[in-house]
Each structure stands twice: as C-alpha cells, then as structure tokens.
N, C-alpha and C positions, 0 to 999 in steps of 0.2 A: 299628642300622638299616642300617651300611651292609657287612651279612654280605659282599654283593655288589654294591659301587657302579657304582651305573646313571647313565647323561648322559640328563636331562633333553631331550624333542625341544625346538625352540621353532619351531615353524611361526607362532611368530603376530609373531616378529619384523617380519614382512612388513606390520604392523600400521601406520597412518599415526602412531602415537604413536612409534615408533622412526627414530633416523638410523643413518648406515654405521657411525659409533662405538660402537654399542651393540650392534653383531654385533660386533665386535673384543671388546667385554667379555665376551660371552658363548663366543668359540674363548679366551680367557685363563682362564674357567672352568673351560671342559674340558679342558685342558690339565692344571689346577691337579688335577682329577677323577684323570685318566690317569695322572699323575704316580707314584699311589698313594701322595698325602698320608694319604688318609683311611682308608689300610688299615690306617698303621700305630698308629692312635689305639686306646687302651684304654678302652673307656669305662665298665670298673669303676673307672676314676682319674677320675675326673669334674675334678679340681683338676688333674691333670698333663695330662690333656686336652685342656680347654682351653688350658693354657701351649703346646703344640705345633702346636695347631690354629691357636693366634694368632697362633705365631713363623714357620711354614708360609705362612699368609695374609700377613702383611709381607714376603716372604721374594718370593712371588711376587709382589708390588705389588697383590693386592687388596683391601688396606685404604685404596689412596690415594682410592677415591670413594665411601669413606666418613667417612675422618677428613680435615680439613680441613689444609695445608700451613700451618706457620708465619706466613706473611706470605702466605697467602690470604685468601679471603673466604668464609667457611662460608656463607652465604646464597646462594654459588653454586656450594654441591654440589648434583649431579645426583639428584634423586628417581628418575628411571627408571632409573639406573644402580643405585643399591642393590637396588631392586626389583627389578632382573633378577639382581644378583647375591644376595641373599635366595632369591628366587623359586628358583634353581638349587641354592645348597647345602643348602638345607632339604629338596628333592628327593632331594640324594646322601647327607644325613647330617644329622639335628635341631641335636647339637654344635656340628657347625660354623657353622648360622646362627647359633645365639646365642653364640657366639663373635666371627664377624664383628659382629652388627648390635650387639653390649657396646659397641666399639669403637669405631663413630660417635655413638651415645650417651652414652656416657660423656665422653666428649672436646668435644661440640657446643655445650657451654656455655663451655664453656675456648676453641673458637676465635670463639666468639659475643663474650665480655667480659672475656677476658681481659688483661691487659697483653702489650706483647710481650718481658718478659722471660720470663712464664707459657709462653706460646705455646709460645718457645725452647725452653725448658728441658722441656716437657711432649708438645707435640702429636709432633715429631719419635719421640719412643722410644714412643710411641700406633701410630704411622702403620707404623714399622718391626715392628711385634710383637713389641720390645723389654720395653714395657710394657703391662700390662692395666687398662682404666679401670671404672671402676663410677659410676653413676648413683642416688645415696642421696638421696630426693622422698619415698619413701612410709613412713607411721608406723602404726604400729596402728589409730590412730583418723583416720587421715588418707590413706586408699585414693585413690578415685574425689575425694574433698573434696579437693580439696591446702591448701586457704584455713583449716582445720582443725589445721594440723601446730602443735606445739606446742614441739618441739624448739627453741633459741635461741641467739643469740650475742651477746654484749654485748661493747661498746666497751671495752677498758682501754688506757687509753694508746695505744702504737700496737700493740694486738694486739686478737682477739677471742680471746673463752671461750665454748666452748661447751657447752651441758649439754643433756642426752635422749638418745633413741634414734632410728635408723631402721630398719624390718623391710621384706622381701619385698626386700632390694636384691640384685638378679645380680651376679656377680663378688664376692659379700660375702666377707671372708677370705682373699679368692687376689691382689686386685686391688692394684697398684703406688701406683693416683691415685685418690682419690674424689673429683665432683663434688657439694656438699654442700651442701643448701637449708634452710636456717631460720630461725627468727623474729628477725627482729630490732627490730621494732614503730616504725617510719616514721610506719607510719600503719595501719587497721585491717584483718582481712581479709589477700586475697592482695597487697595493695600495701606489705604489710610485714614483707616476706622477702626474703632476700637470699640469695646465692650464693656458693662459696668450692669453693679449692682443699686438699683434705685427705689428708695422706700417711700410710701405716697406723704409721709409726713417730712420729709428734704424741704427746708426753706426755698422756693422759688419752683417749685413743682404743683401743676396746676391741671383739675381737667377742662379743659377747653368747653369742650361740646361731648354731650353723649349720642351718641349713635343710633335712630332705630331700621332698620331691615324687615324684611319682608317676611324671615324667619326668626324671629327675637331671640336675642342673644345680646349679650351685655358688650358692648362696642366703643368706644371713645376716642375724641382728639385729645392727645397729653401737650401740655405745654409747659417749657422750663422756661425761667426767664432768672439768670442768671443762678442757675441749679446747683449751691455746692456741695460738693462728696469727695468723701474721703480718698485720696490716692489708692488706699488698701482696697476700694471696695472695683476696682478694675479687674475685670477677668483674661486671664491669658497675658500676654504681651502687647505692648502699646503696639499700634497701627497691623492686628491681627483678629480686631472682631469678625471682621467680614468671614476669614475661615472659620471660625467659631460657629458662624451664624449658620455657612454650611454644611458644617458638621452636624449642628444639630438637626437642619431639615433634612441631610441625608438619611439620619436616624427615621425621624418621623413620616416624610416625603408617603413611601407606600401605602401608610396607614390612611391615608387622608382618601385611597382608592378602596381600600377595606372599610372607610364607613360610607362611602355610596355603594358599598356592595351590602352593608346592611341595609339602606332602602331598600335596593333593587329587591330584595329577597323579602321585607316585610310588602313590598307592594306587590309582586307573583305571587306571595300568600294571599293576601286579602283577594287579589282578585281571582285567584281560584275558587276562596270562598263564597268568592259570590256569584262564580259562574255556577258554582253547582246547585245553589239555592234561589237564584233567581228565575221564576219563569217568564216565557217566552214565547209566543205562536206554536200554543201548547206543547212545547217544550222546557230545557233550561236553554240558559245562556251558553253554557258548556257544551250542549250538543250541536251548535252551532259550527260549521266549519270556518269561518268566520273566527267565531273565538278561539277554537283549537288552533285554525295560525298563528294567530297572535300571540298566544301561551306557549307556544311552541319553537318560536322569533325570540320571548322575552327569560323561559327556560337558558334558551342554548345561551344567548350572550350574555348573560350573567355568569355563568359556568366560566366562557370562555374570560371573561375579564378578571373572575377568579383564580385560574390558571394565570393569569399574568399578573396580579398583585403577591400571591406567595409566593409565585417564581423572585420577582425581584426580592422580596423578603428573603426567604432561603439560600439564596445567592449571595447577601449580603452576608448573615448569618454561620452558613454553614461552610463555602466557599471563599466568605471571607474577603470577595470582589468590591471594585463599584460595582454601581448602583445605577448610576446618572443616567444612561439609557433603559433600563430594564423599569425603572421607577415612573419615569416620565411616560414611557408607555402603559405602565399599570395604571396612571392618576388621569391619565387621557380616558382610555379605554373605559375605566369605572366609571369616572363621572358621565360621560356622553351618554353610556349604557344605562347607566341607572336613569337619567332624564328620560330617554326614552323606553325605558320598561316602566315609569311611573307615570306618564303621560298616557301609555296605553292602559295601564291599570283606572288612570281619572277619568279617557273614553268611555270604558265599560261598564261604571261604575252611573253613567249618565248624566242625569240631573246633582244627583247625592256626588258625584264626585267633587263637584265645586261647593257643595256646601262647608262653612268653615264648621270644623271639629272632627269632620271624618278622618280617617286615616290617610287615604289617600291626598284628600286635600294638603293635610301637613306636610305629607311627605314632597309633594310638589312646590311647596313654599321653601322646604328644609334643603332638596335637591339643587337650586338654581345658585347658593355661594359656592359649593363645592367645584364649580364650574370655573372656578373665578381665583378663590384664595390658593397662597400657594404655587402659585407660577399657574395663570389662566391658561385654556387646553390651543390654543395658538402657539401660547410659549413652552409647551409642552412639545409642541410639532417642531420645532424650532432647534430643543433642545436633543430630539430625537435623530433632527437631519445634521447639526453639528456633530454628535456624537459618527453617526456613520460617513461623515465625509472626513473625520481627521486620517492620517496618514500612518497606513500601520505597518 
C-alpha cells in the first residue's frame, strides 16, 4: 500500500476534541512518514515486517502512547492519542497500524495487572520495539462469546498448567510476550478466567497453524499442552481476566474505528487523484456528476464517522465516562463506511482498481478484517441496543 507514502491532511485537528499535544503527535507522525521508515519494509515478509516496523516505531517513541511506562498508569493512556496515531499510519501503510496498535494491546493487560517485577521486566523492551506482544482472547468456539473459551489453567503448586488452544491471535509466531486468557473456573461464565504472562519458549507452548488472510498479517493457532508458568507470572487476581481483557479493549476499542478511517481517507485521496487526472468523453473523471456524487457521499461519511470515533475517544478521555456505546458506534460506523468509500474509490479507479499492488486494491483487501475483529459490526449493533435498553 504504501508504493508511494502519502501524509495524511488532518484539518480536523482544529476539532474541540484535540489540545496542542496532539498536533505535536501528529508533526512526530510525519516526520516518522518522511523519515522513509516505511519505504524500506517488505511486505512479502510479513514476519520481518513487522519486527522493523516495530523496532522503527520504538525507535522514534511512538509506541510511548500506546504502551504504558513501567510505573505508569495504563488507564491513563490517551485514546485520542492512539487514535490519531492509528488514524495516520493506517493511511500511509495497513502494516504499520497493526503493528503499532499489537503493541498497546498486547501489553495493556500487563500494565493493567501486572506485578511490577512483570511491568520491569516486560513493558520496557514492548515500549522500546525491542519486543513484540500478542494478545491470545480468542478460541475457535469463542470469537465474539469470550465467556465461551474453554482453554484452562490449573493450579499446581506454585505454577499453573495450561492446556488448549487459541486461534485468530495477531503477532501469533513472531511475538516475544503473550498476554494469555483462560479458564481457570473461580466461578462460572466470564468471572472464571484469568490472565497470564506467557513466553514462546514455556515448555508445552506450541504454534499450531499459522494463519494466512486475504490481507497478510502475521496470524496463528497457539497451542499449550500441559503449559507450565510460574504463579507470579498471572496478571491481576485469579478468576478476573475477563475484566482485564475489557479493560484493555475498552482502551483500544475506538482506535480500531480510527484506522478504517485512515483507509477511508487514503482511498478519497487516491480517488480524487485520479478523478482529476483521468480523462473521459473529453472530459475528466471529476467533471462528471456521476463522480461529484459519489466524492461527495464518500467526503461527508467519513467526516461523519470521524465525529463519532473522537467523540467516544474524548469522552473516555476528557469526561472520563464509559465508553461501551459511544465506541461500538464509532467501530460500527468506521468500518461499514470505510468498506464502502473504498469500494467506490476501486469503482472509479476501473480496471486498475482490482489490479494487485495499487492502492486501492490493498486497501480493499486491508478494509474487509476490520469488519470482523474486535467485536464483528452485528455485535457492535447488539452492543448498541443493549446499552439503550438498560434501565436508567
């Protein structure tokens, strides 16, 4: 995607949801952009890839407002800060968001419950792009359900053992740390699971199957088979992963709507560029009314779903609220809109738009997980009608 990396405008900084530090993150972006980090990434290595993309982003410090500092306080990383830096590298390169956004993920439960020799020893070489984390939640039978997962850890002495699998997890294979959720039965449902730190070299930790997708990204089945780790290396209190787990996506949740709003907005670029340069029944493409509507359909709802991603960001933020509705609207709204503002950009684009390497193409490949990971846009609608039918 990023043949030719482009800087993202951001006119809407000017926006009341932003202060002066959040234009400073965004000239640290493009700097990072300019630099030609991202020219030099191969991304037929999808595994060496990412290791340079992430050592690059530590290198420059923008991983620091996403992974939380040692002897910080992860509950006050900035949601608008990821979100504009999301928002942006997903614009100049897919890789790179998920790269970055692994990295507060992965890590967000470790600065959430972790001990602080954990912290020590883990968040540091996270933050740095020394190390790559992964986030191992979801099981076969346990997507969208998490209260489902069936994966387990029992008590022996002072260690646990764990035995199952986990599928669909990013960073699977490549990744240095797993943060790692399962049953360990407290009590029924999600109140009896727990959380844990798991290193790929643990005696009985295995990768099953690696992954490939339609947009390449480093993927895998993990498999423990009788997994053991140390008591100390459990985050939080036994049969309390499950809140751990959404605590962390609380954090993150929005951003995942901020980097399909960097599609939508690399794919309205592109395809303005080439209304204006493409001719047409001696015309351009642009002069068409035809295309003016459609530019003008794929303008306004990207705006609009903009307004609803930094809203739930700001609100968490500034206001200091949940989230649960405000978010699940943003992750809805972004993705469906970016699908179809980058479907109309592969329209116009004609023949050249299904060609593999163009921009649009990628971005049409890169568009269709975001739909999916993360609570799919059903269970988004789901989590929208439960929130306004509770009793107030």
């Amino acid at each position: 995607m990023n043949s030719v990396v482009k800087m993202i405008r951001r006119e809407w900084l000017d926006w009341p949801f932003f202060e002066p530090r959040h234009l400073a993150i965004g000239e640290a972006l493009d700097r990072f952009v300019q630099s030609g980090a991202l020219d030099k990434i191969d991304h037929n290595d999808v595994d060496g890839a990412c290791r340079k993309l992430v050592r690059a982003m530590g290198a420059a410090g923008l991983l620091d407002c996403a992974v939380a500092a040692p002897d910080g306080d992860a509950t006050s990383i900035d949601s608008r800060s990821i979100c504009l830096s999301r928002e942006s590298l997903a614009y100049a390169d897919g890789l790179a968001d998920f790269a970055f956004a692994m990295q507060g993920l992965g890590s967000g439960a470790i600065a959430l419950g972790g001990s602080a020799e954990l912290r020590k020893a883990v968040l540091p070489k996270v933050r740095s792009g020394e190390w790559l984390a992964a986030f191992a939640l979801s099981e076969k039978e346990a997507g969208s359900d998490v209260a489902a997962m069936s994966c387990t850890a029992r008590v022996d002495g002072d260690n646990y053992v764990i035995d199952g699998e986990k599928t669909w997890i990013s960073n699977g294979g490549i990744a240095d740390v797993y943060t790692l959720f399962a049953r360990t039965g407290e009590a029924p449902g999600a109140r009896g699971i727990s959380a844990f730190v798991v290193f790929p070299d643990d005696p009985g930790f295995s990768i099953a199957e690696r992954i490939d997708v339609i947009a390449p990204h480093p993927l895998a089945t993990l498999r423990f088979t009788n997994c053991r780790i140390p008591a100390s290396r459990g985050l939080g209190a036994p049969g309390g992963g499950f809140k751990l787990a959404m605590q962390t996506l609380d954090i993150f949740r929005a951003s995942v709507a901020a980097a399909a709003l960097g599609f939508a907005r690399r794919a309205l670029d592109e395809a303005l560029s080439h209304a204006r340069s493409r001719n047409m029944f001696g015309a351009t493409l642009g002069d068409l009314q035809l295309t003016q509507a459609a530019l003008g359909d794929m303008a306004t709802d990207t705006d609009a779903a903009a307004l609803l991603t930094y809203r739930a960001a700001w609100r968490r933020d500034v206001q200091k609220l949940p989230t649960t509705r405000e978010a699940a609207m943003a992750k809805l709204t972004a993705t469906e809109t970016a699908q179809r503002v980058i479907d109309r950009a592969v329209q116009m684009f004609g023949g050249r738009g299904v060609r593999k390497g163009e921009v649009v193409e990628s971005l049409y490949r890169e568009i269709r997980a975001l739909r999916i990971y993360e609570g799919a846009t059903e269970v988004q609608k789901l989590i929208v009608a439960r929130e306004l039918l509770k009793p107030r």
